[in-house]
C-alpha positions in Angstrom: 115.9 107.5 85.8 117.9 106.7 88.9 116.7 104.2 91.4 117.6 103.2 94.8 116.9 99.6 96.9 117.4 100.0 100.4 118.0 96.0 100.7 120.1 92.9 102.9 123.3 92.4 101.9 123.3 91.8 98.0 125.0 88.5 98.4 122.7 87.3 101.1 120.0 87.6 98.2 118.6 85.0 96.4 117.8 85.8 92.4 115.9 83.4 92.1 113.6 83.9 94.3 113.8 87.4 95.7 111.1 90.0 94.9 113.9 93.0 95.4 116.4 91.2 92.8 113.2 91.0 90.2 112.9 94.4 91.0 116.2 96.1 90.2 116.3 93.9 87.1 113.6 94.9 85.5 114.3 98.5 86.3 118.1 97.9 84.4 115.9 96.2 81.3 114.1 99.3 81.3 117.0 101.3 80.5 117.3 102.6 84.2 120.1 103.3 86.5 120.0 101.1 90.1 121.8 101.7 92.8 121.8 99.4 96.2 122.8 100.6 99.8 121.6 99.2 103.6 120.1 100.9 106.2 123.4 100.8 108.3 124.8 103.4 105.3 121.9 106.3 105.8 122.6 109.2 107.5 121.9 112.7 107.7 123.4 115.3 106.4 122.4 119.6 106.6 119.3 118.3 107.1 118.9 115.8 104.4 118.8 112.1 103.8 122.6 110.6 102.4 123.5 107.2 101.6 126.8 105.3 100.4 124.8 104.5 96.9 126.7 101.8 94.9 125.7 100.9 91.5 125.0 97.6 90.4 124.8 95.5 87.4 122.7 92.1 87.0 122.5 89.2 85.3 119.3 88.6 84.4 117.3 85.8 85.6 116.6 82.6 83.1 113.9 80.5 82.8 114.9 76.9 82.0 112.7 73.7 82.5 110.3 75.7 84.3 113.0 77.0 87.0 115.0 80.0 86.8 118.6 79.8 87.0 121.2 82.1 87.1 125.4 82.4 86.5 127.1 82.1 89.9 128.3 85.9 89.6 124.9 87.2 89.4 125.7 90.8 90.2 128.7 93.1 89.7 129.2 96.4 92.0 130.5 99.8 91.2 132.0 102.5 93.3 130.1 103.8 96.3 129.6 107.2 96.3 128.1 109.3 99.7 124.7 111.2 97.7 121.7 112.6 99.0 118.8 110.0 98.2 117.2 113.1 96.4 119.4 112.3 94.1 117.7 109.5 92.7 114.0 109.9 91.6 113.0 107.0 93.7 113.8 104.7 96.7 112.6 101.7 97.2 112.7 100.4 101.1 113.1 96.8 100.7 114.6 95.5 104.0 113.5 92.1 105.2 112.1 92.3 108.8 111.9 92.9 111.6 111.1 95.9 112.1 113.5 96.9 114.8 115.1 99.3 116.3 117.7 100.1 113.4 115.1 99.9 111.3 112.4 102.3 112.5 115.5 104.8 112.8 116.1 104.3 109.1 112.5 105.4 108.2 113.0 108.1 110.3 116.0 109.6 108.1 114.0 108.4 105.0 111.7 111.1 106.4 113.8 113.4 105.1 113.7 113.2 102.0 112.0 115.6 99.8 109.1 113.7 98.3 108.2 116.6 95.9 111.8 115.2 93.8 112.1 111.4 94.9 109.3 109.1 95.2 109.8 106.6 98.4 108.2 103.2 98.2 106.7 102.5 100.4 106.2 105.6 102.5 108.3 105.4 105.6 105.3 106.5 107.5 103.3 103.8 105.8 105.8 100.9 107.3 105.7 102.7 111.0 101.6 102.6 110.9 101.6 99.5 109.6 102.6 96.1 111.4 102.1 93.0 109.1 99.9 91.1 111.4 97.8 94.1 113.4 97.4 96.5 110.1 95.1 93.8 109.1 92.8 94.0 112.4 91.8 97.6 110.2 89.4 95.2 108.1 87.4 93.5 110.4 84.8 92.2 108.0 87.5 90.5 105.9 89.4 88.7 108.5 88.7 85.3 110.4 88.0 85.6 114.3 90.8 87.3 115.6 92.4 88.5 118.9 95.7 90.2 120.1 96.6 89.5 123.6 99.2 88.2 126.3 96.8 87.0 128.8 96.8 83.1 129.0 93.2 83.7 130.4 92.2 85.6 127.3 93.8 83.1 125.1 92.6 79.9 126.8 88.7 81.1 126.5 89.2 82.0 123.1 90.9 78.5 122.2 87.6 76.8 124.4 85.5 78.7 121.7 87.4 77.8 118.4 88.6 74.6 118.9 91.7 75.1 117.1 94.0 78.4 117.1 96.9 79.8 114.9 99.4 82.0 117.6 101.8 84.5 115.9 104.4 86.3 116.9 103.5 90.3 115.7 107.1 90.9 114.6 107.8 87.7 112.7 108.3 86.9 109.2 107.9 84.3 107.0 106.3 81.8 108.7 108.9 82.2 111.6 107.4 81.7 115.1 104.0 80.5 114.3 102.3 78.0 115.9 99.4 75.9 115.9 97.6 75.2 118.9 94.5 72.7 119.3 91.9 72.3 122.5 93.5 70.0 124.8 96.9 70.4 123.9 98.8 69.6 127.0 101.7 72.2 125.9 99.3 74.7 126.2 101.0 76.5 128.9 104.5 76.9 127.9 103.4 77.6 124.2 101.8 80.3 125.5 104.7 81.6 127.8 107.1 80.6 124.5 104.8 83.1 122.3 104.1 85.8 124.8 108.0 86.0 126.4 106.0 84.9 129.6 102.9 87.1 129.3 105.6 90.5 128.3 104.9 90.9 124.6 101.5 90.3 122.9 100.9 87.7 119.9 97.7 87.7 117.2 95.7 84.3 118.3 93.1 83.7 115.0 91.0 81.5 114.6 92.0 77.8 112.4 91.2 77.9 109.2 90.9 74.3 107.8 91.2 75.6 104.1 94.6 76.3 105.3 95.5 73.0 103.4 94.6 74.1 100.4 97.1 77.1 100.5 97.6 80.5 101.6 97.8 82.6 98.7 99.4 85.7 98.4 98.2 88.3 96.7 100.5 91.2 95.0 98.9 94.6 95.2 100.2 97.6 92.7 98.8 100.6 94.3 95.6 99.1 95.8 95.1 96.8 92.5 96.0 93.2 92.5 98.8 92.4 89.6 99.2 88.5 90.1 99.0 86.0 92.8 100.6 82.0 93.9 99.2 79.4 96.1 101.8 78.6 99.0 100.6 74.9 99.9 101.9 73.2 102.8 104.3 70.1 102.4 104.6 67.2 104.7 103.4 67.5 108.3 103.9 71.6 107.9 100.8 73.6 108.3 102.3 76.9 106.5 102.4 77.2 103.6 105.1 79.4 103.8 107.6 78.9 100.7 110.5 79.9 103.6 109.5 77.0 105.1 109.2 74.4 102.3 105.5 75.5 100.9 104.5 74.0 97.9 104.2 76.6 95.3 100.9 76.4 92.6 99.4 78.6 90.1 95.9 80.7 91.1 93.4 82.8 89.9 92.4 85.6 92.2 88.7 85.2 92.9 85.8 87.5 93.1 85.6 87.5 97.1 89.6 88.0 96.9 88.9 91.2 94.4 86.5 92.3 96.8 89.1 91.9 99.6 91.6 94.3 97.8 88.7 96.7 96.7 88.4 96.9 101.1 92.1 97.5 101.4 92.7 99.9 98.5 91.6 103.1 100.0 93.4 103.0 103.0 96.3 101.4 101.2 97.0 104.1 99.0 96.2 107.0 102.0 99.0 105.2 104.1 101.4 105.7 101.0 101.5 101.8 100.8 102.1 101.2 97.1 103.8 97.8 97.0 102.0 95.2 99.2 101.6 91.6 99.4 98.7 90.1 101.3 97.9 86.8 102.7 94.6 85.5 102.2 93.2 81.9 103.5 90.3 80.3 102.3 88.6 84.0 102.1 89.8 85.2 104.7 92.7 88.6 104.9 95.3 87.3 107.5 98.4 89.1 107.3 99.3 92.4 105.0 102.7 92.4 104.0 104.3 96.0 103.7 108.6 95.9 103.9 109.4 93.4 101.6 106.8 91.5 100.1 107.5 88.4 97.7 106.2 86.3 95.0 107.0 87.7 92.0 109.3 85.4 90.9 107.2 82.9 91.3 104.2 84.3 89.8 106.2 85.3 86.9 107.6 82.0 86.6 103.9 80.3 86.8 102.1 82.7 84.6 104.6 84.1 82.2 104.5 87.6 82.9 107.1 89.9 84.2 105.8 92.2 87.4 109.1 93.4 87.8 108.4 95.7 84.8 105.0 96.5 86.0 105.7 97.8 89.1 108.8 100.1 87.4 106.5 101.2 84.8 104.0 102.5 87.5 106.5 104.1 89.3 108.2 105.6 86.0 104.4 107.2 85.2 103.7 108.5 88.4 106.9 110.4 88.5 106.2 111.6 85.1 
């Protein structure tokens, strides 16, 4: 089969690390054709999604000491060619936030394409209805105490009630922009005109979860079932656990209450045409579900000597059958 990854620029990549490069190799182990392109190459065409496709070869990942490694000239790139994305059988949308202008425009051309011959992953409509810090506010009986607001009023009263807040930015990634925020802070103020673009955009305020220390775990989801999961503990003075931001990496087991936290998102997960997802989960609580580019497969293969990569192709490979 023929496979697409809308991605970043290949060399901006890390194989090591990245969930996209884990991806594509495990689809080229499998015996399948990949092909890479960026959202700045889609366009329409007689009605139809095209793309400059260019097909790649890897270098598979190895693991030595307990850390992968990889030769220098990981990847090696073909000839782009300007094909219909119906030409391949599926199309994985991998771009890294944020979701931005350019990018909304790209799902609107991935609209396009006829799903009835290529499988798109994940839906393009899925992404649009889906913000990685609001989608979660779906679940209210799995989240901790949560509010989404630009009103210092609003913020201050909820920050008299909890004590201690977490403020993020609903666009961000990775860890980027979030801030911690206790009662009494005399920063108070210009955090809160720093977060909101003075009062213009809104931010998710939840409520401190001391467990926090003990990691945020990210969960990976396989079409509403968990596959595998890593503890992101913080390091130093951090409070997130973020591993783009130096978290601390640790092998987990995925609990009952976290099972019954996927078993909540499942339904909808799969209805929104959100088949590979990554969510956040602290101390029992859902904060974030991640729906462009989640990661953590390489370090959950790494930890627990398993290959998702493969898992996820295979799934994709039967469904299409």
């Amino acid at each position: 089969m023929k496979f697409t990854f809308i991605i970043d620029s290949i060399e901006k990549l890390d194989p090591t690390h990245d969930s996209s490069v884990a991806i594509m190799e495990a689809a080229q182990i499998l015996g399948h054709e990949v092909y890479i392109t960026t959202i700045d190459l889609l366009s329409v065409v007689d009605g139809k999604a095209y793309a400059h496709l260019q097909p790649v070869t890897l270098k598979p990942v190895e693991l030595v000491n307990h850390h992968w490694q990889v030769e220098k000239n990981w990847y090696f790139l073909g000839e782009s060619e300007f094909l219909p994305l119906e030409y391949c059988q599926a199309v994985f949308m991998r771009k890294d936030p944020p979701v931005n202008t350019p990018y909304l425009y790209a799902t609107y051309i991935l609209d396009l394409i006829d799903t009835k011959k290529t499988k798109v992953l994940n839906s393009p409509q899925g992404i649009r209805g889906a913000n990685e810090k609001m989608y979660a506010l779906q679940f209210p009986t799995v989240i901790p105490s949560t509010i989404v607001t630009q009103s210092k009023e609003v913020i201050a009263n909820f920050l008299d009630e909890k004590e201690a807040i977490i403020l993020k930015p609903l666009g961000g990634k990775a860890g980027e922009g979030i801030l911690f925020l206790q009662q009494g802070d005399r920063n108070f103020n210009s955090l809160i005109e720093i977060s909101t673009k003075q009062g213009y955009e809104p931010i998710m305020v939840q409520e401190y979860l001391p467990s926090a220390k003990e990691g945020d775990k990210r969960i990976i989801l396989l079409d509403g079932k968990p596959i595998g999961a890593v503890n992101r503990i913080p390091t130093g003075k951090e409070f997130r656990g973020n591993m783009a931001v130096g978290g601390r990496v640790a092998q987990t087991d995925i609990t009952d209450r976290e099972l019954m936290i996927c078993d909540t998102l499942a339904p909808k997960l799969k209805e929104d045409g959100l088949f590979f997802v990554g969510i956040d989960v602290i101390g029992g609580y859902l904060t974030e579900v991640n729906v462009t580019s989640p990661t953590g497969i390489r370090e959950i293969d790494r930890l627990n000597n398993v290959n998702l990569g493969k898992q996820v192709i295979s799934a994709v490979v039967n469904q299409l059958s």
